[in-house]
Every structure is written in C-alpha cells, then in structure tokens.
C-alpha positions in Angstrom: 101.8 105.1 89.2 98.7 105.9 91.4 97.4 109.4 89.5 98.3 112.4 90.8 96.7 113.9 94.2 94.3 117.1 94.1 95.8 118.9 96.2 98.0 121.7 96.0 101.9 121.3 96.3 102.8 124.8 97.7 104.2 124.8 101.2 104.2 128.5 101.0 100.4 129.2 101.6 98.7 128.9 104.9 96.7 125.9 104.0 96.0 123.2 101.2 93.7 124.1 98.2 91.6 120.9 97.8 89.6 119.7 94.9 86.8 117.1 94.4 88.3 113.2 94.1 86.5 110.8 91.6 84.5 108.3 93.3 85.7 106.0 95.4 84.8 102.0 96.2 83.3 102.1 99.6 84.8 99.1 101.8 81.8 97.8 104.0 82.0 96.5 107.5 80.0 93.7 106.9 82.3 92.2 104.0 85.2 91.7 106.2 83.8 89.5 109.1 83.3 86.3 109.9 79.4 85.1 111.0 81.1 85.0 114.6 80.9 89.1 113.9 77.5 88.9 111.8 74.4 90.8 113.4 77.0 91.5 117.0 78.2 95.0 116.1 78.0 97.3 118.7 77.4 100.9 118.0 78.3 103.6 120.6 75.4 105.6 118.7 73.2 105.0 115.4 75.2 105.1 112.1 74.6 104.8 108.7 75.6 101.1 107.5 74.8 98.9 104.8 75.4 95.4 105.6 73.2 93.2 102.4 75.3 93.4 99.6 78.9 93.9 98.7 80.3 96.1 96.8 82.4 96.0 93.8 85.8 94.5 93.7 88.1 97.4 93.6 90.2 98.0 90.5 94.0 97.9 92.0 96.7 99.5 90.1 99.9 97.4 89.4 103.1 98.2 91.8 105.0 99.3 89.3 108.2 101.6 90.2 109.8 102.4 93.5 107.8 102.5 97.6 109.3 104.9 99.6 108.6 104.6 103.3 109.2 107.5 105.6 109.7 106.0 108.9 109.2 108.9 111.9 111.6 107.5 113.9 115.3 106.3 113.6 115.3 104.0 117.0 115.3 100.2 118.0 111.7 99.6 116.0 112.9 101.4 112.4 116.3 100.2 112.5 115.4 96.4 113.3 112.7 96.6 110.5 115.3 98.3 107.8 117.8 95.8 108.6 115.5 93.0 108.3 113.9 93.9 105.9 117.5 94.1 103.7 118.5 91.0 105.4 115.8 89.2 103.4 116.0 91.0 100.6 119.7 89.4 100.3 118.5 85.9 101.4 120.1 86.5 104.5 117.5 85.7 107.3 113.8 84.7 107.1 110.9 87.3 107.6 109.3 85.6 110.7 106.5 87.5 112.3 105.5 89.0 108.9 102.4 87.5 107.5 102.5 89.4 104.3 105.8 87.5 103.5 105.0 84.2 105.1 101.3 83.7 105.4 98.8 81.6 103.3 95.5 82.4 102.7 92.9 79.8 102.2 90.2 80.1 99.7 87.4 78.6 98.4 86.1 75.3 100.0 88.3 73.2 102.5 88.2 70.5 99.8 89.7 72.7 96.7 93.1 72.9 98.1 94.1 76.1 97.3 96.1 78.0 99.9 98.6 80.4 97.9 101.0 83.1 100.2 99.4 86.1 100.5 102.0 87.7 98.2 101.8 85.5 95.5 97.7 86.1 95.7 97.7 90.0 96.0 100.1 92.0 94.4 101.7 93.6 97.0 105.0 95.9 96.8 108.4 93.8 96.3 111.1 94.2 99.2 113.3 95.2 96.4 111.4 97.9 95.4 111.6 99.8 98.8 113.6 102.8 99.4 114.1 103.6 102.9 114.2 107.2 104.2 113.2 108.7 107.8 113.4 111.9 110.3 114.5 111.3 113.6 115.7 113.4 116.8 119.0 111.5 117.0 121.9 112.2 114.4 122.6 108.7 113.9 122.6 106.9 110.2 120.3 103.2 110.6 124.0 101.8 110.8 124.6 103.5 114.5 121.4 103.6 115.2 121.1 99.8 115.0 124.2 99.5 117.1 123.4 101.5 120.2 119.3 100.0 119.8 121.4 96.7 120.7 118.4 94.5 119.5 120.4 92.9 116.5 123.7 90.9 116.9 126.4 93.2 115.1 128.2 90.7 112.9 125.0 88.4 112.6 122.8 91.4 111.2 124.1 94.4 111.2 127.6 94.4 109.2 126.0 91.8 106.1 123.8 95.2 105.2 126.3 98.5 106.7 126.3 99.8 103.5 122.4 100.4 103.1 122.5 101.0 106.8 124.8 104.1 107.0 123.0 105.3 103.4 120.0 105.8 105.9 120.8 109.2 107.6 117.8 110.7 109.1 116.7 113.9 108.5 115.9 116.1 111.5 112.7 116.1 113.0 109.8 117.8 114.0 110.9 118.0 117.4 109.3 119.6 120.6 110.6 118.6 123.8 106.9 120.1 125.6 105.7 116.1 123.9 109.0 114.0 125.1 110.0 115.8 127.9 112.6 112.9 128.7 114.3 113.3 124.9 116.7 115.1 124.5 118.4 115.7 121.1 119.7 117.9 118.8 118.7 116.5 115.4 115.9 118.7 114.8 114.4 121.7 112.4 115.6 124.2 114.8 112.1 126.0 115.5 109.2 124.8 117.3 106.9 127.0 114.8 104.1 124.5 113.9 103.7 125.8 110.7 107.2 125.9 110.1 107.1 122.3 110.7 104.5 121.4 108.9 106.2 123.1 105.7 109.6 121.5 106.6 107.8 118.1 106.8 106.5 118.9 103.4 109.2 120.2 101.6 111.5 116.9 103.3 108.4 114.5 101.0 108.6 116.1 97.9 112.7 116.1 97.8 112.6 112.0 99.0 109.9 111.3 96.6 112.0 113.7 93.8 115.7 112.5 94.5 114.7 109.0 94.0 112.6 108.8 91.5 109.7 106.9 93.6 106.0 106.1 92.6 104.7 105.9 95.9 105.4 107.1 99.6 104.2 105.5 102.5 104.7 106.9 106.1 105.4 105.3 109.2 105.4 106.5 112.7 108.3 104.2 114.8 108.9 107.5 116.8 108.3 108.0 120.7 105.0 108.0 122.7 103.7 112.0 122.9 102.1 113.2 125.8 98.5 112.9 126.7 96.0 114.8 124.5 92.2 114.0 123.7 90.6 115.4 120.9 88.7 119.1 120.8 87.8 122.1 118.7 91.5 122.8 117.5 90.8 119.1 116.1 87.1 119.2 114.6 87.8 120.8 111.2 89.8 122.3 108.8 89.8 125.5 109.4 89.9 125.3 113.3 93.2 122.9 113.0 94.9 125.7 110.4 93.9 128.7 112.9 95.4 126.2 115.8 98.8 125.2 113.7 99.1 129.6 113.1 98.8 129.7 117.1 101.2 127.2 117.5 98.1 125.5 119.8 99.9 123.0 122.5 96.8 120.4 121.0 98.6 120.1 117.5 101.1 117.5 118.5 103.8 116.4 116.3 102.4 113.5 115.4 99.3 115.5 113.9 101.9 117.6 111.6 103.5 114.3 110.3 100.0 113.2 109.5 98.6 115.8 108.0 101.8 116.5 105.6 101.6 113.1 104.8 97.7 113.6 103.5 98.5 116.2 101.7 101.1 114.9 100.0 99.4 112.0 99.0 101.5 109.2 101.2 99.6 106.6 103.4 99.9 107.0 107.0 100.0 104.1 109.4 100.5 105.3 113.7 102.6 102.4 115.6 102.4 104.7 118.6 99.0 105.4 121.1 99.4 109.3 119.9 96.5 110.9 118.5 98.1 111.5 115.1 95.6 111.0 112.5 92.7 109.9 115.2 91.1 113.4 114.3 87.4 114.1 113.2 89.5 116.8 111.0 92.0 114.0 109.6 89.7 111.6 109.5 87.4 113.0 106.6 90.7 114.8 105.2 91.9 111.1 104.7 88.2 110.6 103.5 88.3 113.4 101.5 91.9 113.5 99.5 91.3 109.0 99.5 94.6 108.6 101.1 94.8 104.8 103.7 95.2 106.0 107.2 95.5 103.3 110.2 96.4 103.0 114.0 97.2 103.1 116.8 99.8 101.6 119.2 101.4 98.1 117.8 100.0 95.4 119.1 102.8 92.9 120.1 103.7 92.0 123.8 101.3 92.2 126.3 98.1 93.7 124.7 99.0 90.5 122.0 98.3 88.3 124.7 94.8 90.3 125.8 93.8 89.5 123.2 94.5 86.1 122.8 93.0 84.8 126.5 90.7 87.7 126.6 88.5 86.2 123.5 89.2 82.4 125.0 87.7 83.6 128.6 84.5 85.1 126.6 83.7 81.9 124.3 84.0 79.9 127.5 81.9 82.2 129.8 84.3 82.0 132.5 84.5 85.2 134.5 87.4 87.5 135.4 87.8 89.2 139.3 91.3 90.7 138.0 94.2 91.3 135.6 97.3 92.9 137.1 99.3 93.8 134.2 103.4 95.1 134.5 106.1 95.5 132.1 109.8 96.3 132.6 111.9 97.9 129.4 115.3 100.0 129.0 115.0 101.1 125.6 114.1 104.5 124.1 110.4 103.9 124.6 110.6 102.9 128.3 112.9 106.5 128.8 109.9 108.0 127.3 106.9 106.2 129.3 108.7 106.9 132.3 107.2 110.8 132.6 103.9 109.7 133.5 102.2 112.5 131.3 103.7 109.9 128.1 102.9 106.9 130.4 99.1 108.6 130.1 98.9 108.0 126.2 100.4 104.5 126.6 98.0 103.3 129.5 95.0 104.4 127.3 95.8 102.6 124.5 96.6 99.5 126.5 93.5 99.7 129.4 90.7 99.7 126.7 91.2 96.6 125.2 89.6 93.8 127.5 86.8 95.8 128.0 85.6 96.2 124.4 86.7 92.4 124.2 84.6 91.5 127.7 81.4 93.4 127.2 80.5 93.5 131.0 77.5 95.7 130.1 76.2 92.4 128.3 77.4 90.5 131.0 77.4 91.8 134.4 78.0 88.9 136.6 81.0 87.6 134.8 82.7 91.1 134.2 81.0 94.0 135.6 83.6 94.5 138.7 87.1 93.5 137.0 89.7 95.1 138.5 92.0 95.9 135.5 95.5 97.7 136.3 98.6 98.3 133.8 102.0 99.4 135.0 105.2 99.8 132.7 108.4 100.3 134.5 111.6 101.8 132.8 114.3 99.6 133.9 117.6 100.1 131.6 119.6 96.6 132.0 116.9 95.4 129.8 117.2 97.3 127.0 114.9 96.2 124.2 114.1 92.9 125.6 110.6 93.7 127.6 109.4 91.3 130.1 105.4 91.3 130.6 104.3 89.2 133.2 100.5 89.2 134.2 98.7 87.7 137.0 94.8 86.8 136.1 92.3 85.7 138.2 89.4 83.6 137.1 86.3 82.3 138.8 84.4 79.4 136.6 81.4 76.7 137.7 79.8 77.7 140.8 82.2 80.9 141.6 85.2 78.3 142.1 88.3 81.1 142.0 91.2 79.7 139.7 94.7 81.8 138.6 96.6 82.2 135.4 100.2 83.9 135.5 101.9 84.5 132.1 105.7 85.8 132.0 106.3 86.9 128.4 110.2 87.7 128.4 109.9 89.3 124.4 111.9 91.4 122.4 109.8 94.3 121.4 111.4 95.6 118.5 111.8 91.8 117.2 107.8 91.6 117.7 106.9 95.3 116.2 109.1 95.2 113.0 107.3 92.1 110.9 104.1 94.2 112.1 105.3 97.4 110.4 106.8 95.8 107.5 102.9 94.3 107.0 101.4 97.5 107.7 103.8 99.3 104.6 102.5 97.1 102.5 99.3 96.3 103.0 98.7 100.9 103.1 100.3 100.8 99.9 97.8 97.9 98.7 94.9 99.9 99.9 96.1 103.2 98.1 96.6 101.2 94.3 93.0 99.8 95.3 91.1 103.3 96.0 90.5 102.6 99.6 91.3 106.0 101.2 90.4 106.7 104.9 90.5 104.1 108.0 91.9 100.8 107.1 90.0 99.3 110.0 91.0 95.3 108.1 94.5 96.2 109.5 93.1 96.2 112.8 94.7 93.3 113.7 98.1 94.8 114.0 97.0 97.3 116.2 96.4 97.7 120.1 93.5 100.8 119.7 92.4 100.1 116.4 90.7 103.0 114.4 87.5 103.2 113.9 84.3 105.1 111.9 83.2 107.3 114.2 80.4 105.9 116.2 81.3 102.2 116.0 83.2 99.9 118.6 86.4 98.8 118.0 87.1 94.9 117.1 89.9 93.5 119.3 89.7 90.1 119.3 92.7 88.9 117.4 91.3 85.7 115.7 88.1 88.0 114.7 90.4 90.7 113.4 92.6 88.1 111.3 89.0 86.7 109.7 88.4 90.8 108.9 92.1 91.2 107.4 92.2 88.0 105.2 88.6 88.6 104.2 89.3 91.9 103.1 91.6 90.3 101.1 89.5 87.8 99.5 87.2 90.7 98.3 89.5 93.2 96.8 90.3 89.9 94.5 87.2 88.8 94.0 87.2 85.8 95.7 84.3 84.4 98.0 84.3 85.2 101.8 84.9 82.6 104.2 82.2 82.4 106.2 83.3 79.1 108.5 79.5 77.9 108.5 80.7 74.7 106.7 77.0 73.5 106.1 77.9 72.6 102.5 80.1 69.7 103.2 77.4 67.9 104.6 74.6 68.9 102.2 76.5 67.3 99.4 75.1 64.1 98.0 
C-alpha cells in the first residue's frame, strides 16, 4: 500500500490541514526526450531546469491489493472502457488501442533483442485487480448505460459481462446545470452548494475506498465538456480557491471540486475533457505539494490524433500550410453538450492550439505565419457515437506550387478514447507507487492540451511524445534512454 497521505480526512472543516511530504524524486524534462527534442525547448518565459544529469531511478512500490478507479462520468466513454476492460479480463475480446496491454518497448541496442510488453517490464496494476465505481448525472447502472451509449453490440459485449455491468450503479453527481446547460438530469446531490459538493465528493471516496477494501484510488473524468472558463484569482492559491468554493464563485467548476477532493484524498487524477479541472496554479503545486499524479486535458483520439500525425510530417519536410478546415459531426452525449457554444468554447481551445505549438510559425514565417486554421463540431444525432472528422488541408511545397490533402476519418469515439483511459489509470497509478506527484507531462501523448510546468511549451508531436512516454519508462527502471543517434553500430570494430 502507498503510505498514508498527510492530509486531513475531515470533510467537516472548511479546508484541508496539510503537512510537510518526505522528499520526492524530481522527474526531469530532459530525461524523457529523444535528441530530436534535445537543446529545442521552447520556453514561454525563463525557468529553472536542469537538463545534465539524471536523477535517481525512483523506488516503486509493488501493486499489491485492490485499484479503484472513480470514473466522473457514467456515458458512452466509461461504459465502453468498463466493459472492455471486463471483456478482457474474461478472455473475451482483445485490448486494441491500449498500449499498456499490447505494446513492446525496446531496450538496449537494436542488436540485443530485447523487446518485452510494457506490462511484463513495469509492474503495472492487473485488470483483475480493478474495482470499478463512478458518479454520474444519469441514474443508469454501466449495464443501461452501455445500452442506450449504443457503441457496443448487446449480445457481442454487453450481456457476456451484465452482471459486473448493472453492479456499476453511479452515484450522483456534482451536478450544476450553469456548466452543461444542455444536461438535464436528475441523478445528482440535490444542492449546488460548492462546498457541499466538495464534502459529498469526499465523503463518496472514503466509503468506495472503505466498502471494498482498496489500496489505491485513481480518478477519472469521462464526464461532459464544462463551459468556458480561464484561470484567475479564485484560482491562484489556497486560500483564494477556499474563500471562492464558501462564495459558491461561478469560476470553481465542477470539474475543479472533483479534482481537488481527489488531491486531498490522496487519488491520482487524470482530465479526459478540455475543462480546466486540475489546470490550476492552486492545484497544480497542491498536486506538487500532497505528491499526488495529476494529467490532462482533452483525449486525444479523432481529429486532433490526426494533427498530430501530418502536422509533425509537414514540419520535418518544410512544406508549408495556407489552410486546415477542420469539421466533425457526432450524436452522442458529448455532441448534445458542444452544441451550446459556450461548451463548444472549451472544446475549440483545446483542439485550435495544437498545430500551432506543433508549426512554430514564429520560427518560420514564410511557411506558417498566415495559416488559416478553423474547427467546427456539429451535433448531428443519427450518428450517435460514431464521429466523422473530415479535414480539408492545403499545402504549398517547391517554388509555392499549391497542393491539397482531404482526410475523412469516419471513427468511433468512445472505441478510440477507452484504450486511452484504460492507459492513463494505469500508468497514474505507476506514477503514484513511484513518488512522482504533480504533472505527468510523459502521458502527454494521450492528450490533446497536454499539461505543462508553468512557463514551458507544450510537446504535441505524437511520435515526440511516444519517445517522452516510453523513455520515462526506461528511467523509472533503470534502463538506458534511447537516444536514436545510432553512432555505435558503426563505430564497432
């Protein structure tokens, strides 16, 4: 068992009592990059940041005992992701899209051979040790909630696991309709009192973490996209965000009570939505402070997956880019909820930033200083979960010559986000038996605004970010970074 958290379990008081942590290993940028990313960061302003020598291999406690996962959320995302996840656990189905369960990881030279699945090289969390538990809105058990999702054929994948399904009922939820105007439900803690909430949310840990005898509790947000909100005062420290949650402040979303109740009672926290959530300066160092994983935001699976796949190829290639019309059509809950455009805000955010860290047209003007970059997500309901993406790009290379690429992704989103959420359970549970407590900024690479230390640019680049995650890796076990410079093959005699 990890050892207990310093921080004081009464939901009574008006804020947490807090004590000093033992030290903690300090995971460097530096360690998890490839020399692609060597002596290229981009700082937004100065920070402190060692970069010539790595630290310790972290000491990881065993996984011993029982993961709870908390999932915020009861919809098409945390249903397809329980069920599958039981599915395999029963031999069922195969865990595609989930490289904890199905990825290698090479290490040491080319030549040694040795390419062992990233579970049998870290010891993650076993499937069978999960127990599933969540909050949600809607009244339905994972059973129902599957169902009416209608992203999983009924007899195929949905009736071989009822039982654990229906055992899933979700608690209600810390529910105000001011952040999802187009939701409306029933399922909820009856009071839009912040604090109240934040209590509730509390009190719902300890009893999930108590009734079944679990070692560790991870938390999840699968729930809707929140309305637009950028960081201020309320959000700057601890005692401004406590005076704000008393005021029942319109700034402290939701989101930000699910977070905060999940620092304080010691359970990692990983956003699969754009919403602020943890993003705080206040959460932040909390997350710093009490060593708990945090990690976000926005899952990174149709479109933006794509970004940042032909993004990064455009770059290498120095061909330039005049446009990139972006649209997406969806029926399921998330479309309902983009479809108020103060939600559709949050979401457009999240997805317009990323070829613009990728691009760098302040480094290079003339190939992507004047890109005209539009996003539009549609809610159209004979969809359902199966989102269509389609993106029209246009290119000029040699001499100006224009060219075009068009790229129709017809995906199923819930199919795409669940292998991602399964990965980012585990691998926040890793980080927590390993010490590493604040941004988890290796698990980047599931995400389409990836957190950051303040200060420093986020990484997008997919292939970059998979070089970061599987380096991390390496370190934590004390294995030798892979570098990709290769010159030793043909300095050998």
């Amino acid at each position: 068992m990890l050892p207990s958290r310093s921080v004081s379990r009464n939901v009574n008081g008006s804020g947490p009592q807090i004590w000093p942590n033992p030290p903690r290993p300090l995971l460097l940028d530096s360690l998890a990059l490839s020399e692609m990313d060597l002596g290229h960061r981009r700082l937004q302003e100065p920070i402190n940041e060692v970069m010539l020598t790595t630290p310790p291999t972290p000491k990881i406690q065993p996984a011993d005992g029982k993961l709870g996962v908390l999932t915020v959320g009861l919809g098409a995302v945390a249903s397809t992701l329980i069920a599958g996840v039981e599915l395999v656990k029963r031999g069922l189905a195969e865990p595609v899209g989930s490289l904890t369960q199905m990825g290698h990881i090479r290490l040491g030279k080319r030549t040694d051979g040795r390419s062992p699945l990233i579970k049998d090289f870290v010891p993650l969390a076993k499937l069978e040790d999960i127990v599933w538990g969540a909050w949600d809105p809607f009244p339905d058990d994972c059973y129902v909630a599957a169902q009416r999702a209608g992203v999983l054929e009924g007899n195929k994948h949905i009736e071989g696991v009822a039982d654990t399904l229906r055992a899933v009922r979700p608690m209600p939820a810390a529910f105000d309709r001011h952040y999802c105007k187009n939701i409306n439900a029933d399922n909820t803690m009856g009071t839009v009192d912040k604090r109240a909430m934040l209590n509730r949310i509390r009190e719902d840990i300890q009893r999930f973490r108590e009734q079944h005898g679990l070692s560790r509790v991870v938390m999840m947000w699968c729930g809707s996209t929140e309305i637009f909100i950028e960081p201020g005062p309320t959000h700057m420290d601890l005692e401004s965000f406590e005076k704000a949650i008393d005021a029942n402040d319109p700034t402290i979303a939701p989101s930000m009570l699910y977070a905060y109740a999940a620092l304080l009672e010691n359970c990692a926290f990983n956003n699969g939505a754009p919403n602020l959530a943890v993003d705080t300066p206040v959460l932040r160092k909390l997350a710093t402070d009490l060593n708990v994983p945090i990690s976000g935001k926005d899952f990174k699976t149709g479109q933006t997956l794509v970004k940042t796949v032909i993004g990064p190829m455009l770059k290498v290639r120095m061909l330039g880019l005049a446009g990139w019309y972006s649209t997406n059509i969806l029926g399921n809950r998330d479309g309902e909820v983009l479809d108020d455009p103060e939600n559709f805000k949050t979401k457009e955010e999240s997805k317009l930033g990323v070829l613009e860290n990728i691009l760098e047209p302040e480094k290079y003007p003339t190939l992507y200083g004047d890109v005209y970059h539009k996003v539009r997500i549609n809610y159209y309901p004979p969809r359902g979960d199966n989102k269509e993406g389609w993106d029209a790009i246009d290119i000029f290379g040699w001499l100006g010559y224009p060219m075009q690429m068009k790229i129709d992704f017809l995906c199923r989103d819930s199919i795409l986000a669940a292998p991602l959420a399964l990965d980012l359970i585990l691998f926040a549970d890793l980080a927590h038996r390993a010490g590493l407590g604040g941004i988890q900024e290796w698990l980047s690479f599931y995400y389409k605004a990836p957190q950051t230390a303040p200060g420093l640019y986020p990484e997008h680049d997919l292939f970059i970010q998979h070089t970061k995650l599987k380096n991390t890796l390496r370190w934590m076990m004390g294995e030798d970074q892979i570098t990709h410079l290769g010159r030793e093959y043909y300095e050998e005699e």
